[in-house]
C-alpha positions in Angstrom: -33.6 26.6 -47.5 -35.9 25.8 -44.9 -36.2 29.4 -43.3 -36.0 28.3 -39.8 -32.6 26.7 -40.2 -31.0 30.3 -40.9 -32.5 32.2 -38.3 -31.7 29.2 -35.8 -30.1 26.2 -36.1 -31.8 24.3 -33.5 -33.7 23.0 -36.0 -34.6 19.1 -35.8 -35.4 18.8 -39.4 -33.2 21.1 -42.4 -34.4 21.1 -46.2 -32.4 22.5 -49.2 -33.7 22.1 -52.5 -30.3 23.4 -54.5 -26.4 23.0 -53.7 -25.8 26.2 -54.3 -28.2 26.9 -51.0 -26.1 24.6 -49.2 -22.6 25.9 -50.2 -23.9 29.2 -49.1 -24.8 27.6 -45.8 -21.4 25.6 -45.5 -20.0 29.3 -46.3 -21.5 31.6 -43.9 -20.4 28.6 -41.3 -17.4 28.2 -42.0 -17.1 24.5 -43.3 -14.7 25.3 -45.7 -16.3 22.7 -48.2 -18.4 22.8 -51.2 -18.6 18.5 -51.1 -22.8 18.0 -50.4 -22.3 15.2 -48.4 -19.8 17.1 -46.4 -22.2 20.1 -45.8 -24.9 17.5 -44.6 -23.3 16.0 -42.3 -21.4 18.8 -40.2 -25.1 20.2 -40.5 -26.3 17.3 -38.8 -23.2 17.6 -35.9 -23.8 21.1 -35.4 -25.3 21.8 -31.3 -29.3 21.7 -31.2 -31.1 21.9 -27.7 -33.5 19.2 -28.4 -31.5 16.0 -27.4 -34.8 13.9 -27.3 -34.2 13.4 -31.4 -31.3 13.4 -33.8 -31.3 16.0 -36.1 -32.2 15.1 -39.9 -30.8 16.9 -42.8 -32.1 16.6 -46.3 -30.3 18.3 -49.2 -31.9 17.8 -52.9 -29.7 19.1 -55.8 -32.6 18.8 -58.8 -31.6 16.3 -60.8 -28.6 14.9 -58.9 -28.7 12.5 -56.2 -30.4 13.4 -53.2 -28.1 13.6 -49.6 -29.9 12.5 -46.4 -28.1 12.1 -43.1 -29.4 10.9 -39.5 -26.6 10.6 -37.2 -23.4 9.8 -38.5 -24.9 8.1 -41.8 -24.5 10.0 -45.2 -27.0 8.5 -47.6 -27.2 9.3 -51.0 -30.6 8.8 -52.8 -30.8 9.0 -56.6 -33.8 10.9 -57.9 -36.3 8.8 -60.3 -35.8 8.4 -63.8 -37.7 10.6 -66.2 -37.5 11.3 -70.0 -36.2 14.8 -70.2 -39.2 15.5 -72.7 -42.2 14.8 -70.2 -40.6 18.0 -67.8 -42.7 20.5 -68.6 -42.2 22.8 -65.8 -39.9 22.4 -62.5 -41.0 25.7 -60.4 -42.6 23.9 -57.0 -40.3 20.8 -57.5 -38.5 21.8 -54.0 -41.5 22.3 -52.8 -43.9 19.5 -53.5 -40.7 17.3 -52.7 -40.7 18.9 -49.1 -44.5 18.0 -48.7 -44.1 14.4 -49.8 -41.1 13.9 -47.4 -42.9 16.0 -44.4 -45.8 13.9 -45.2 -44.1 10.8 -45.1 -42.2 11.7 -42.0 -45.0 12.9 -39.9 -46.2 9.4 -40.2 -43.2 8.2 -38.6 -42.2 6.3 -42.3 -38.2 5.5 -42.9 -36.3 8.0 -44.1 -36.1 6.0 -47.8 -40.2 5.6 -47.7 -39.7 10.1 -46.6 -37.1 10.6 -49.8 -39.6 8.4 -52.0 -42.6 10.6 -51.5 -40.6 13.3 -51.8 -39.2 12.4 -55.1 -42.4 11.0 -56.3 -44.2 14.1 -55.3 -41.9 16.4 -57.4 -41.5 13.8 -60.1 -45.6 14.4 -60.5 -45.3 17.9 -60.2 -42.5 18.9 -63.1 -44.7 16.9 -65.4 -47.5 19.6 -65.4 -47.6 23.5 -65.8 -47.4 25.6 -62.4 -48.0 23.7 -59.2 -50.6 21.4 -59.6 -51.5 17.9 -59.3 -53.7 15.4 -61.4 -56.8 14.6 -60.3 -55.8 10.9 -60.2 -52.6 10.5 -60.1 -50.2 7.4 -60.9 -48.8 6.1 -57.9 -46.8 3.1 -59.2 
């Protein structure tokens, strides 16, 4: 989990990459709930400082869906297909997914364009050994 988030939770943006980081979360704050979509959204509702922007919290679960919420909207994202035989190795999945999302979002994209880079970006990136990237890569 996005390091910032546990030391302060006035953060305007929160990333997990695994449910069991965000049943730990929901834990040590009381939610009493181990539902994802749950855990996102009283994560979204808790107090931040920053009123100028609504808090966005992203939770990826591998490959299960992927929970999003702005607001009061829960949105569930699936991940992309792949044939279980082209993953080769899914260290840095959570963390080129984070890139492709940030990346997206930083250009002020929807959240479904941010969850599709994301996704695509760690789709590429468990298809090849350690953290790397092709040197042209497919983006269809």
């Amino acid at each position: 989990m996005v390091s910032v988030v546990v030391s302060s939770l006035q953060a305007d943006v929160v990333l997990s990459h695994a449910a069991t980081e965000a049943a730990t979360f929901a834990k040590e704050l009381g939610f009493e709930t181990d539902d994802i979509a749950v855990i996102a959204h009283k994560t979204q509702n808790l107090p931040k400082e920053n009123a100028k922007r609504q808090r966005l919290v992203v939770f990826t679960q591998g490959k299960d869906d992927t929970v999003a919420t702005v607001g009061d909207k829960v949105t569930i994202f699936p991940v992309l297909d792949i044939n279980q035989n082209d993953i080769v190795d899914t260290n840095g999945a959570g963390d080129a997914f984070a890139g492709g999302f940030l990346s997206a979002l930083v250009q002020e994209q929807s959240l479904e364009e941010c969850i599709r880079a994301g996704h695509y970006a760690a789709n590429v990136i468990i298809r090849r050994v350690g953290c790397t990237f092709p040197e042209k890569p497919n983006f269809h």
